[in-house]
N, C-alpha and C positions, 0 to 999 in steps of 0.2 A: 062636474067632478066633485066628489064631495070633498072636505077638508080632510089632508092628513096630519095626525098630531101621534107626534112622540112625547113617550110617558118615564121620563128618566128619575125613580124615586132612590130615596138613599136618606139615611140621618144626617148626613153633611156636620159630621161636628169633629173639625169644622168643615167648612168648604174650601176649597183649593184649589191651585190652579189646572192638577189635572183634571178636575169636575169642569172647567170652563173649556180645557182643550177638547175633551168627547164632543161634549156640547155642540160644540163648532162643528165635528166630525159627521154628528148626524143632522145637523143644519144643512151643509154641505150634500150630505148624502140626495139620490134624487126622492127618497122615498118619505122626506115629511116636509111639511110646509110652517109646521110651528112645532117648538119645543118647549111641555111642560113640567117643570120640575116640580117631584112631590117630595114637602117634604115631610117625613115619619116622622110621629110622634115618638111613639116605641116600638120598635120594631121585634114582631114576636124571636127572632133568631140570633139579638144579639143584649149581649149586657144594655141594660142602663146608658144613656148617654150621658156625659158629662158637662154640656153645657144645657141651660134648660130650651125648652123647645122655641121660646119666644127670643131668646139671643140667638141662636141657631138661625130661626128664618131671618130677623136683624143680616145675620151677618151675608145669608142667602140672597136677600133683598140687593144686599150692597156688593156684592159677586156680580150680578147679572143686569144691574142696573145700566141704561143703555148697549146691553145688548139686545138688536133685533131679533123678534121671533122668540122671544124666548119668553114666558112665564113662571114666578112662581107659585104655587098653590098650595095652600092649606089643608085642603079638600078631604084629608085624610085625619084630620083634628075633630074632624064633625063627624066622622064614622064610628060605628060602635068599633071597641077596643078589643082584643087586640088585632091590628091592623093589617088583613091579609092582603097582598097585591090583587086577587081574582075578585074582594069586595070594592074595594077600587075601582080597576077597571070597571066590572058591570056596574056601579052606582053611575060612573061618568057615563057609560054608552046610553042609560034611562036618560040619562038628561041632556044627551048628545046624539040622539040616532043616526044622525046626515052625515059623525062623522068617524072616518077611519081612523083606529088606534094603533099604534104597534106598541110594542115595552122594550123598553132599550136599558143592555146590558152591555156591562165588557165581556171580552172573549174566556175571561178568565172566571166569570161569575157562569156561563154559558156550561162549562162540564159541574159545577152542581148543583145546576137546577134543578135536574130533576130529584134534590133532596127539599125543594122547597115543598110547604103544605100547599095540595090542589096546585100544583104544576100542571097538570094534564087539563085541568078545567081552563088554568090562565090560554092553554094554548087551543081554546074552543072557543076565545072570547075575542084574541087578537095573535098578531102575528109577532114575531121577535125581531128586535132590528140590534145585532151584535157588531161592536168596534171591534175591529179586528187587534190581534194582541201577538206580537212576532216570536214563534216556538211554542204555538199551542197549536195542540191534535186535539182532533174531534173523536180519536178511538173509541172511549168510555161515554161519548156521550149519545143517547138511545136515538133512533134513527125518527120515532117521531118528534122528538125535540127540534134535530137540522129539515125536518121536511116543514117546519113553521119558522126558521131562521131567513134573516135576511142577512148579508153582512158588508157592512160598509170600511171603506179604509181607514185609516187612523194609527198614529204615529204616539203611545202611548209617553204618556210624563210619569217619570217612576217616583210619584209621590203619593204618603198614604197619609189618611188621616190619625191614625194610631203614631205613626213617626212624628208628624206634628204635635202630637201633644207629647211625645217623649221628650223632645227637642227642647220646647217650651218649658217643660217638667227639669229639664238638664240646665237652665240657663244659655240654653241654646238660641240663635237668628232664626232665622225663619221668613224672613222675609223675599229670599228667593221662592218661596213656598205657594206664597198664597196672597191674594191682593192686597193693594195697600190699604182700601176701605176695611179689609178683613183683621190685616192687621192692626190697625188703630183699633178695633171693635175688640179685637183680643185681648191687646196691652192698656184700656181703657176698663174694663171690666176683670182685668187681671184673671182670664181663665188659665187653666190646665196646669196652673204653677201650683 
């Protein structure tokens, strides 16, 4: 059987602890055997990130530190820029042929996919494996999207990294948020204030 790897990317800035609950969600799930998180450097579809890319994986590194099965990877620092998910994918499948990929989203990233660039390609290269997200329909989203979905359970933490750094930004806690390694890396490097 070849290896199954999930491919969970994201700017994580920061990371939190709903990024560790999915995680577990597609661990859990029967459909991968390890989970790699990527993380962007720039991501073509959103602003600038706010902490640099080297604090960012820091604090990624110390998120998932002792958790099983799980990696994180740079792998997208060394690609030319700007960083599309389908160049991705196919760089790793050249340098992984034995093993199965899927791309894993929330259910709520799932209806606008198909606004991402070369969507149609990611779904010629691998399959999707979606946490499931409670009150979302698939109405609007195209039927070759769900006929390349997979969907696993999961019980969504309604935290966003945009509220964390508002939080932060407010003199606001945070520490019910997101780990304690995360925190010290935070409050130590005095980000988002």
């Amino acid at each position: 059987m070849p290896p199954k790897i999930g491919l969970f990317g994201g700017t994580f800035d920061p990371v939190h602890k709903g990024h560790l609950s999915i995680a577990h969600s597609y661990l859990d799930s029967d459909f991968v055997d390890k989970l790699w998180v990527l993380l962007t450097p720039y991501p073509p579809h959103k602003q600038l990130s706010q902490a640099s890319y080297e604090i960012r994986l820091k604090m990624l590194n110390a998120a998932f530190e002792g958790v099983n099965r799980v990696s994180v990877s740079t792998i997208e620092n060394s690609l030319p820029k700007p960083s599309y998910s389908v160049q991705t994918i196919r760089h790793l499948k050249q340098e992984h042929p034995d093993t199965e990929f899927f791309y894993c989203m929330g259910e709520d990233s799932l209806s606008k996919f198909h606004t991402w660039k070369y969507y149609r390609e990611i779904l010629e290269e691998c399959e999707l494996l979606v946490a499931k997200r409670p009150g979302v329909t698939h109405d609007e989203v195209e039927e070759v999207i769900l006929d390349h979905s997979y969907f696993v359970e999961h019980t969504p933490l309604d935290i966003s990294s945009s509220e964390i750094r508002g939080r932060v930004s407010a003199g606001e806690s945070i520490e019910d948020l997101v780990p304690d390694k995360v925190l010290e890396i935070i409050e130590k490097e005095q980000l988002y204030s």
